[in-house]
RORO-751933 format. One record per residue: residue number from 1; x, y, z of N, C-alpha, C in turn; residue in one letter; chain. Coordinates in Angstrom, 3 decimals, padded with zeros to 6 digits. Atoms other than C-alpha are relative to their C-alpha. Layout:
REM residues N
+---------+----------+----------+----------+----------+----------+----------+----------+----------+----------+------+-------+
| drentor |   n_east |  n_north |     n_up |  ca_east | ca_north |    ca_up |   c_east |  c_north |     c_up | tifi | margu |
+---------+----------+----------+----------+----------+----------+----------+----------+----------+----------+------+-------+
|     NUM |        X |        Y |        Z |        X |        Y |        Z |        X |        Y |        Z |    A |     A |
...
+---------+----------+----------+----------+----------+----------+----------+----------+----------+----------+------+-------+
***
This chain:
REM residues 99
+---------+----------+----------+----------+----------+----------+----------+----------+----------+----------+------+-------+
| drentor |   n_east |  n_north |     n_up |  ca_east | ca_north |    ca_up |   c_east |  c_north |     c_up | tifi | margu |
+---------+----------+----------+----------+----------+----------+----------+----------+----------+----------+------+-------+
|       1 | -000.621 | -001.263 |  000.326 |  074.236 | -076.549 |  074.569 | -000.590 |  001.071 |  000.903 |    X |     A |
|       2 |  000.989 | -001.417 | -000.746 |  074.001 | -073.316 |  076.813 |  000.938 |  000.963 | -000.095 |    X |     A |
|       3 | -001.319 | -000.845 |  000.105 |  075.697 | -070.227 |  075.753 | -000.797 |  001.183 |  000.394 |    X |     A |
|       4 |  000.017 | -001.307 | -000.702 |  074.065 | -067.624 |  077.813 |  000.638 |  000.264 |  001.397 |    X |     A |
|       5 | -000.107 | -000.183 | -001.457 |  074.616 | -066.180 |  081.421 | -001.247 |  000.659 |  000.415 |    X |     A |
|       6 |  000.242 | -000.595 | -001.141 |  072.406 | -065.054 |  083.994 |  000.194 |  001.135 |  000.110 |    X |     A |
|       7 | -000.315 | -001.334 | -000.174 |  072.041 | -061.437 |  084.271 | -000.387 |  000.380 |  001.340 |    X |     A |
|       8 |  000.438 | -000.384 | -000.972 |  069.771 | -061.120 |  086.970 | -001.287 | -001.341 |  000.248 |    X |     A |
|       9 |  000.943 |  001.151 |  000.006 |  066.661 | -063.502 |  087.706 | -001.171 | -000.346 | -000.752 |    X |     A |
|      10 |  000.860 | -000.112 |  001.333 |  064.898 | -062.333 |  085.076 | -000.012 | -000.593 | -001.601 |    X |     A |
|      11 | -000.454 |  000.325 |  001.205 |  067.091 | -062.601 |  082.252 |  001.188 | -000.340 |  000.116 |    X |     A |
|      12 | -001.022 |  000.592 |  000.222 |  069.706 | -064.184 |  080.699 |  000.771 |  000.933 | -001.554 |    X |     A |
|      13 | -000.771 | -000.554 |  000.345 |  072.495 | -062.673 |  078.401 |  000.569 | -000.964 | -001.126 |    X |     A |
|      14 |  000.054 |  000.993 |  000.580 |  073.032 | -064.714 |  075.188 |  001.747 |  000.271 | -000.650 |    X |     A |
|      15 | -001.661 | -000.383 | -000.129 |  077.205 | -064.909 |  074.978 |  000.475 | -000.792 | -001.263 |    X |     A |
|      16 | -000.912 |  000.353 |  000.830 |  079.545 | -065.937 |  072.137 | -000.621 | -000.906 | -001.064 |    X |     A |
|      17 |  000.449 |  001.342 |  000.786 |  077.701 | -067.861 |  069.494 |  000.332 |  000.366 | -001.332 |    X |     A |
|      18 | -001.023 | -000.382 |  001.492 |  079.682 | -067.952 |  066.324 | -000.710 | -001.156 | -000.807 |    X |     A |
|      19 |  000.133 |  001.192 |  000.795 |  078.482 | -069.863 |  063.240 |  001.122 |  000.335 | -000.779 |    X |     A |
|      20 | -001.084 |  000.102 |  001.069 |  081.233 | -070.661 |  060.370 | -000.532 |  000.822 | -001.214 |    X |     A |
|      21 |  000.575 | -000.468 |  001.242 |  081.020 | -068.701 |  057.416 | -000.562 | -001.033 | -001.120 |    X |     A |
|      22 |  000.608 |  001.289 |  000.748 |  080.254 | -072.197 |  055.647 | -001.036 |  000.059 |  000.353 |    X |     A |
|      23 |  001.631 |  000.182 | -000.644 |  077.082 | -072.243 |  057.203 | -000.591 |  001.267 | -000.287 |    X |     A |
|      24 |  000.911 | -001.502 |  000.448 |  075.838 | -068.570 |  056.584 | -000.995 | -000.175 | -001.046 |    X |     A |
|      25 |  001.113 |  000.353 |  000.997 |  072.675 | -068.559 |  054.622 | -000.706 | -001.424 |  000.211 |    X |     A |
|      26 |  000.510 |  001.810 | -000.402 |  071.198 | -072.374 |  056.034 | -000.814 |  000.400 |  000.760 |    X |     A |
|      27 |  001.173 |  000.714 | -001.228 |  068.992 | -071.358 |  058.597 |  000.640 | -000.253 |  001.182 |    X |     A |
|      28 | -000.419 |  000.521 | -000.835 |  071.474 | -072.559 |  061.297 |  000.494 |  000.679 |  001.161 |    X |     A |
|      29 |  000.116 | -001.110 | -001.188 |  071.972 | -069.330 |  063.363 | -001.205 | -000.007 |  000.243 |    X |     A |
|      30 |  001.523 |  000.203 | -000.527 |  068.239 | -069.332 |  063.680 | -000.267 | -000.571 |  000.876 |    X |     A |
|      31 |  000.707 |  001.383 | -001.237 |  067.868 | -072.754 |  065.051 |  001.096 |  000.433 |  001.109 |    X |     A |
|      32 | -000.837 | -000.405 | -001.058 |  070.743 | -072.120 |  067.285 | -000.789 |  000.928 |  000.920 |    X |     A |
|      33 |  000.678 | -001.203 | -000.568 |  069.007 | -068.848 |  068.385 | -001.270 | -000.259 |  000.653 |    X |     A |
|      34 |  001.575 |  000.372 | -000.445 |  065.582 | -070.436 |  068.569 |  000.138 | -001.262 |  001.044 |    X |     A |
|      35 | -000.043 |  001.169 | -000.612 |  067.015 | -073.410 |  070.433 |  000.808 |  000.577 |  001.727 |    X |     A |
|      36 | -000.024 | -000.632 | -000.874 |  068.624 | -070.909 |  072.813 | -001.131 |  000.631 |  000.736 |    X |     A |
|      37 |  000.885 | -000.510 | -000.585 |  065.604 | -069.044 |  073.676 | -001.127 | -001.143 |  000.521 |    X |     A |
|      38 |  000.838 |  000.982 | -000.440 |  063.804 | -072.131 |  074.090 |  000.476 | -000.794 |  001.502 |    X |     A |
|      39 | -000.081 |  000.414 | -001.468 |  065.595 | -073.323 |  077.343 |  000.217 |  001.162 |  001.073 |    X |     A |
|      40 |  000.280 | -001.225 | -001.171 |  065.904 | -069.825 |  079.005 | -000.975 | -000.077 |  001.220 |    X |     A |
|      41 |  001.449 | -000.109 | -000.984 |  062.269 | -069.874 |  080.127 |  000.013 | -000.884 |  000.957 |    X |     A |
|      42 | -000.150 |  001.649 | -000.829 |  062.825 | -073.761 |  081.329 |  000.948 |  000.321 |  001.458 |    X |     A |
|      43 | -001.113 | -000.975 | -001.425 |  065.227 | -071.974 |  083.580 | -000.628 |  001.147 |  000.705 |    X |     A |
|      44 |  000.766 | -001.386 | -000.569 |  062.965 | -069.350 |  084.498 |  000.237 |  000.965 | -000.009 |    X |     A |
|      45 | -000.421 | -001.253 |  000.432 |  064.236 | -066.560 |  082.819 | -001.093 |  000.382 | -001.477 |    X |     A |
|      46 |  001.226 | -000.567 |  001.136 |  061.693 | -064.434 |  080.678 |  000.614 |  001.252 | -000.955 |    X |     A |
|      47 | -000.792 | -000.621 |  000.764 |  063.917 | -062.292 |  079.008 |  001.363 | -000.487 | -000.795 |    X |     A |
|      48 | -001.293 |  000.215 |  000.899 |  066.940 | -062.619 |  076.451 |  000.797 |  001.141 | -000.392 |    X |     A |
|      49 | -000.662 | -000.831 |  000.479 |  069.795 | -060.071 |  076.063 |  000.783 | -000.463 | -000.999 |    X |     A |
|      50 | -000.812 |  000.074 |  000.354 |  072.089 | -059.749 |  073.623 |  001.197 |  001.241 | -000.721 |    X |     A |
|      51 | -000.648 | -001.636 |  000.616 |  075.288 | -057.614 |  072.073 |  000.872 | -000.551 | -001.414 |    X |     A |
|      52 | -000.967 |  000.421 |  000.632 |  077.033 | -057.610 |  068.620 |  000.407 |  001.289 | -000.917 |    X |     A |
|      53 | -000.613 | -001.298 |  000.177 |  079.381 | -055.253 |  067.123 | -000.936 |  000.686 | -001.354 |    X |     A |
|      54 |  000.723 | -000.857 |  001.343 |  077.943 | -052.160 |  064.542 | -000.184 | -000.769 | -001.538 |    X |     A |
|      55 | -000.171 |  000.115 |  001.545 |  079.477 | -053.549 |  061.365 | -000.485 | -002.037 | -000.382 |    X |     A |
|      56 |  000.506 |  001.334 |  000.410 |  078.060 | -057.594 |  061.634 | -001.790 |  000.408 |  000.165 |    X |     A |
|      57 |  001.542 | -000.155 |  000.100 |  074.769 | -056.690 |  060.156 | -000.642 | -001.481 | -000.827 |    X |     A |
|      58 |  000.721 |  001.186 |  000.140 |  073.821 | -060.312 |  059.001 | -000.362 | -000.382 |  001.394 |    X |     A |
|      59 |  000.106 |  000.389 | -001.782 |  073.730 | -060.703 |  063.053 | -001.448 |  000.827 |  000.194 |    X |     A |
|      60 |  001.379 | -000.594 | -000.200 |  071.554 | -057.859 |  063.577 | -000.643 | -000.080 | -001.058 |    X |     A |
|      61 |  000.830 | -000.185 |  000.857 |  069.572 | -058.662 |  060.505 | -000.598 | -001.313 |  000.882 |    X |     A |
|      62 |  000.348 |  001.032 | -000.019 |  068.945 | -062.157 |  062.062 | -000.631 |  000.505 |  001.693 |    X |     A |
|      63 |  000.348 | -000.249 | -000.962 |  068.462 | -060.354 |  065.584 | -001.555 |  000.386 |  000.133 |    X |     A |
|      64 |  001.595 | -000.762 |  000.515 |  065.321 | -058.088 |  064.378 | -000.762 | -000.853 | -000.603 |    X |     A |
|      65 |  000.975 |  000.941 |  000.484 |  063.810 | -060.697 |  062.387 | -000.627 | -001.008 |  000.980 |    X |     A |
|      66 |  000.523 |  000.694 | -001.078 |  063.732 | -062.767 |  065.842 | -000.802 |  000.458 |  000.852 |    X |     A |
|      67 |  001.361 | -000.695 | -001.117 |  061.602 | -060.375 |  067.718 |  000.990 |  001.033 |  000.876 |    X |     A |
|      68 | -001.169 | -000.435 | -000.996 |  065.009 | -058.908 |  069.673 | -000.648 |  001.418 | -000.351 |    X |     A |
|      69 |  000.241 | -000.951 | -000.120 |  064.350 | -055.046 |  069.880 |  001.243 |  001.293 |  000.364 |    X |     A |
|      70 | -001.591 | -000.624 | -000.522 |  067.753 | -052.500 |  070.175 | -000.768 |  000.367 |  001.619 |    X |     A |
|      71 | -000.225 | -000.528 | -000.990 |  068.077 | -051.066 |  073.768 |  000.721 |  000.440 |  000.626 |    X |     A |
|      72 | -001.109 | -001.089 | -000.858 |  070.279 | -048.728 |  075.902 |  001.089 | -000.980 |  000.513 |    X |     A |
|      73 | -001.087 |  000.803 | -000.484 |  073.543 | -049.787 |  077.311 | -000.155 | -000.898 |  000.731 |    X |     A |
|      74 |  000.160 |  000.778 | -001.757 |  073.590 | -052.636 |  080.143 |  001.487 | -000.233 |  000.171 |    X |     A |
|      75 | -001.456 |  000.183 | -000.293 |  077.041 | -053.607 |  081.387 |  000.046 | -001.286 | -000.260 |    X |     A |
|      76 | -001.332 | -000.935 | -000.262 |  079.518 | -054.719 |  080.770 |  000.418 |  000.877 | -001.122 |    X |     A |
|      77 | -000.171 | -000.652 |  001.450 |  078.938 | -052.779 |  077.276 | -000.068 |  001.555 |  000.201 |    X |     A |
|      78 | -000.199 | -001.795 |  000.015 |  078.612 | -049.223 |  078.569 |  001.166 |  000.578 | -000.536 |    X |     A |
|      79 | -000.936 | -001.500 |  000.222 |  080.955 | -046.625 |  076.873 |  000.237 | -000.680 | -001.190 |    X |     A |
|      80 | -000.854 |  000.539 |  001.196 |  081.577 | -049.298 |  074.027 | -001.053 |  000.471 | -001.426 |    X |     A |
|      81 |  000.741 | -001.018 |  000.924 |  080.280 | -046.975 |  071.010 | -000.111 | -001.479 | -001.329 |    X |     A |
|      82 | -000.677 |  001.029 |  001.063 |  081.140 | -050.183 |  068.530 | -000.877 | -001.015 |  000.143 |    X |     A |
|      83 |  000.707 |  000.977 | -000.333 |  078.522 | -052.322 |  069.930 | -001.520 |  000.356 | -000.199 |    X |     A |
|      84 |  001.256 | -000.305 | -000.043 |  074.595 | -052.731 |  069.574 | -000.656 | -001.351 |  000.568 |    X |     A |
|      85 |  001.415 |  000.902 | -001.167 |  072.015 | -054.290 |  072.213 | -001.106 | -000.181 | -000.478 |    X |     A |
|      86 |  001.411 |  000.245 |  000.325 |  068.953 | -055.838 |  071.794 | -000.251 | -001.138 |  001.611 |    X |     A |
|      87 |  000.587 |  000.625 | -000.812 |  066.472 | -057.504 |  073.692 | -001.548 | -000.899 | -000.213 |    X |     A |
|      88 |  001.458 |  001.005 |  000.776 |  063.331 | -060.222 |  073.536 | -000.509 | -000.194 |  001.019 |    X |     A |
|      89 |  000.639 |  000.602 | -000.800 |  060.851 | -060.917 |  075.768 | -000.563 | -001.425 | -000.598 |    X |     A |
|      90 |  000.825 |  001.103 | -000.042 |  059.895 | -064.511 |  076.032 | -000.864 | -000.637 |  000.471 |    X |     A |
|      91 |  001.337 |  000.634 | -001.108 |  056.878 | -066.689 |  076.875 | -000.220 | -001.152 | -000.607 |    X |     A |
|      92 |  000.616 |  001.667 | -000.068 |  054.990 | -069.511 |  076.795 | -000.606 |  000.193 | -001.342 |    X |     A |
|      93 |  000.778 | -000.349 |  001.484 |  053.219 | -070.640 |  073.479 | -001.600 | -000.744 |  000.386 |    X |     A |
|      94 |  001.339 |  000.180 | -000.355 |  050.359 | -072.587 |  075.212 |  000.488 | -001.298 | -000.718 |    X |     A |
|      95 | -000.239 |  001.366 |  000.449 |  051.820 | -075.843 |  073.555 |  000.785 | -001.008 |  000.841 |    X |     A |
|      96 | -001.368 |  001.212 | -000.825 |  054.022 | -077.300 |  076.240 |  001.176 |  000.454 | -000.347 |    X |     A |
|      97 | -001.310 | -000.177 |  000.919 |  057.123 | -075.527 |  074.376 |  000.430 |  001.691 |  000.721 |    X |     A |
|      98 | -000.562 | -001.371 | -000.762 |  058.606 | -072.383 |  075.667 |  000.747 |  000.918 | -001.553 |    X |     A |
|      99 | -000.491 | -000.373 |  001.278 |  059.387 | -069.578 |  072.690 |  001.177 |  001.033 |  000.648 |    X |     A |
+---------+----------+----------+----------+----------+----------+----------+----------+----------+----------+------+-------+
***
Protein backbone atom coordinates (compact mmCIF):
# COMPACT_ATOMS: atom_id res chain seq x y z
CA UNK A 1 0.00 0.00 0.00
CA UNK A 2 1.27 3.65 -0.78
CA UNK A 3 -1.11 6.46 -0.73
CA UNK A 4 1.10 9.42 -0.50
CA UNK A 5 3.03 11.66 -3.08
CA UNK A 6 6.21 13.29 -3.04
CA UNK A 7 6.14 16.86 -2.32
CA UNK A 8 9.57 17.72 -2.47
CA UNK A 9 12.60 15.49 -1.16
CA UNK A 10 11.82 15.99 2.08
CA UNK A 11 8.35 15.14 2.38
CA UNK A 12 5.66 13.31 1.28
CA UNK A 13 1.89 14.33 1.10
CA UNK A 14 -0.44 11.63 2.53
CA UNK A 15 -3.48 11.50 -0.35
CA UNK A 16 -6.95 9.91 -0.28
CA UNK A 17 -7.24 7.39 2.49
CA UNK A 18 -10.83 6.64 3.20
CA UNK A 19 -11.88 4.04 5.80
CA UNK A 20 -15.69 2.69 5.64
CA UNK A 21 -17.90 3.92 8.13
CA UNK A 22 -18.10 0.09 9.26
CA UNK A 23 -14.78 0.32 10.47
CA UNK A 24 -14.88 3.72 12.42
CA UNK A 25 -14.05 3.21 16.02
CA UNK A 26 -11.47 -0.22 15.44
CA UNK A 27 -8.28 1.29 15.47
CA UNK A 28 -7.95 0.80 11.65
CA UNK A 29 -7.32 4.42 10.47
CA UNK A 30 -4.49 4.40 12.93
CA UNK A 31 -2.77 1.37 11.66
CA UNK A 32 -3.31 2.57 8.21
CA UNK A 33 -1.80 5.96 9.28
CA UNK A 34 0.95 4.37 11.33
CA UNK A 35 1.69 1.93 8.51
CA UNK A 36 1.87 4.95 6.20
CA UNK A 37 4.31 6.88 8.10
CA UNK A 38 6.31 3.93 8.56
CA UNK A 39 7.51 3.55 4.87
CA UNK A 40 7.95 7.34 4.15
CA UNK A 41 11.28 7.46 5.98
CA UNK A 42 12.30 3.96 4.08
CA UNK A 43 11.94 6.27 1.16
CA UNK A 44 13.79 8.98 2.62
CA UNK A 45 11.32 11.34 3.34
CA UNK A 46 11.28 12.86 6.98
CA UNK A 47 8.25 14.62 6.89
CA UNK A 48 4.39 13.80 6.40
CA UNK A 49 1.76 16.27 5.07
CA UNK A 50 -1.60 16.09 5.14
CA UNK A 51 -5.23 17.89 4.28
CA UNK A 52 -8.87 17.16 5.37
CA UNK A 53 -11.90 19.17 5.11
CA UNK A 54 -13.16 21.56 8.43
CA UNK A 55 -16.25 19.53 9.24
CA UNK A 56 -14.49 15.61 9.36
CA UNK A 57 -13.36 16.07 12.87
CA UNK A 58 -12.98 12.26 13.69
CA UNK A 59 -10.02 12.80 10.95
CA UNK A 60 -8.54 15.63 12.65
CA UNK A 61 -9.19 14.10 16.00
CA UNK A 62 -7.16 11.04 14.78
CA UNK A 63 -4.61 13.58 13.06
CA UNK A 64 -3.59 15.43 16.53
CA UNK A 65 -3.56 12.40 18.49
CA UNK A 66 -0.78 11.17 15.85
CA UNK A 67 1.67 13.87 16.52
CA UNK A 68 0.45 15.83 13.02
CA UNK A 69 0.50 19.62 14.04
CA UNK A 70 -2.04 22.25 11.85
CA UNK A 71 0.04 24.47 9.44
CA UNK A 72 -0.34 27.29 6.84
CA UNK A 73 -1.48 26.66 3.37
CA UNK A 74 0.89 24.53 0.91
CA UNK A 75 -0.51 23.96 -2.57
CA UNK A 76 -2.51 22.80 -4.12
CA UNK A 77 -4.84 23.88 -1.00
CA UNK A 78 -4.22 27.62 -1.01
CA UNK A 79 -7.42 29.83 -1.08
CA UNK A 80 -9.46 26.59 -0.07
CA UNK A 81 -11.01 28.14 3.30
CA UNK A 82 -12.88 24.47 3.80
CA UNK A 83 -9.76 22.64 4.35
CA UNK A 84 -7.21 22.06 7.33
CA UNK A 85 -3.33 21.08 7.11
CA UNK A 86 -1.26 19.40 9.31
CA UNK A 87 2.04 18.14 9.51
CA UNK A 88 4.52 15.38 11.38
CA UNK A 89 7.92 15.15 11.52
CA UNK A 90 9.29 11.69 11.39
CA UNK A 91 12.31 9.68 12.60
CA UNK A 92 13.98 6.87 13.50
CA UNK A 93 13.06 4.97 16.81
CA UNK A 94 16.55 3.39 17.34
CA UNK A 95 14.84 -0.11 16.84
CA UNK A 96 15.40 -0.87 13.19
CA UNK A 97 11.67 0.51 12.55
CA UNK A 98 11.08 3.91 11.17
CA UNK A 99 8.04 5.98 13.12
Amino acid sequence: MRAYRPLDTDTVTVKRVYITKQAWGKGISRKVLEYLESQAPRNEFNKARLETGNRRLEAIGLYETSGYCPIPLFSPYIGNANSRRFEKQLRYNNHSSWL
